[in-house]
C-alpha positions as CSV (number, residue, x, y, z in Angstrom):
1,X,19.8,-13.0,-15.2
2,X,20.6,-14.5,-12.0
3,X,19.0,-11.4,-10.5
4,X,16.4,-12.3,-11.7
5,X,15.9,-15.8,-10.9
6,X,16.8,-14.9,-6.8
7,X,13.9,-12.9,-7.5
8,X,12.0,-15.6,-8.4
9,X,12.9,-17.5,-5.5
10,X,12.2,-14.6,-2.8
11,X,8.9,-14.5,-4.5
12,X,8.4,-18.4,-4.4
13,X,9.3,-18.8,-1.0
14,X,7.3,-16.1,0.5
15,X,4.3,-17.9,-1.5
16,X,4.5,-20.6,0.3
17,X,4.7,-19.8,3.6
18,X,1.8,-17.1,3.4
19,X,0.1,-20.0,1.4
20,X,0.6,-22.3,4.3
21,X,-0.4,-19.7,7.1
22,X,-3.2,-19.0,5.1
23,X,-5.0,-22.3,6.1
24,X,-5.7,-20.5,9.7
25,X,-5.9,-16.8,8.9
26,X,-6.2,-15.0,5.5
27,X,-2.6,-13.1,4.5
28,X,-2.2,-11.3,0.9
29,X,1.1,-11.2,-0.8
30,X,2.2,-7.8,-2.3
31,X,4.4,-7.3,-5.1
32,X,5.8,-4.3,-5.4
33,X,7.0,-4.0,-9.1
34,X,9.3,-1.0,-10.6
35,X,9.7,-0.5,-14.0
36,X,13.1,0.3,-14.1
37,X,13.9,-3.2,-12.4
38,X,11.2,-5.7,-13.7
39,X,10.8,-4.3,-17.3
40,X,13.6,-6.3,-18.7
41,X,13.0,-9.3,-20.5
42,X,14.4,-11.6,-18.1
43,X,12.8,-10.5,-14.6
44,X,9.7,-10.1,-17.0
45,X,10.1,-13.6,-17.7
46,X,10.4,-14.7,-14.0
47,X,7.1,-12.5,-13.0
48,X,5.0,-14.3,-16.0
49,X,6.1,-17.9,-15.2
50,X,5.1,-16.5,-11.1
51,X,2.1,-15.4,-11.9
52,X,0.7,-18.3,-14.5
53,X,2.2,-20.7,-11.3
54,X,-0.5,-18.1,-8.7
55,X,-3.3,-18.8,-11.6
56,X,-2.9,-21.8,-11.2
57,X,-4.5,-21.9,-7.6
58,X,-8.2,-21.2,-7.9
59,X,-8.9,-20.1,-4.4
60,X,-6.4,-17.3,-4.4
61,X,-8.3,-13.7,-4.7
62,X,-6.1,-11.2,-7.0
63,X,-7.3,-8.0,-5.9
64,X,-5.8,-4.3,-5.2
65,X,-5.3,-2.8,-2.2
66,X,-8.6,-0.7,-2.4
67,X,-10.7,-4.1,-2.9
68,X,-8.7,-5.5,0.5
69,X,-9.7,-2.6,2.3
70,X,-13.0,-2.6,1.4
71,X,-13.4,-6.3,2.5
72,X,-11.5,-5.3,6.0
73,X,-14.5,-2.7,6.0
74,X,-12.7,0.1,5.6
């Protein structure tokens, strides 16, 4: 569990610092997620409560990689 929860706080941190430098440039966030790690109840638990806190910021864009390239122009 307490894997899990420095994951959370990586995850938090790193929010809010790109959150931050976002108010002069845009930056995206990426999490990369394998199955054999986050799967688990607990670190599945810690990515849920993450991502409700993200919803909960209505000018954040969720959007894959090909839908950021696309915007870039690429």
């Amino acid at each position: 569990m307490s894997h899990a929860f420095g994951l959370a706080h990586v995850w938090n941190n790193e929010f809010e610092v790109l959150y931050q430098e976002s108010q002069r440039a845009a930056r995206f966030m990426i999490l990369s997620l394998q199955t054999w790690a986050i799967g688990r109840p607990a670190p599945l638990r810690i990515l849920k409560l993450f991502l409700e806190n993200l919803l909960g910021h209505e000018e954040l864009w969720f959007a894959r990689a090909s839908e950021i390239a696309a915007s870039c122009g690429r």
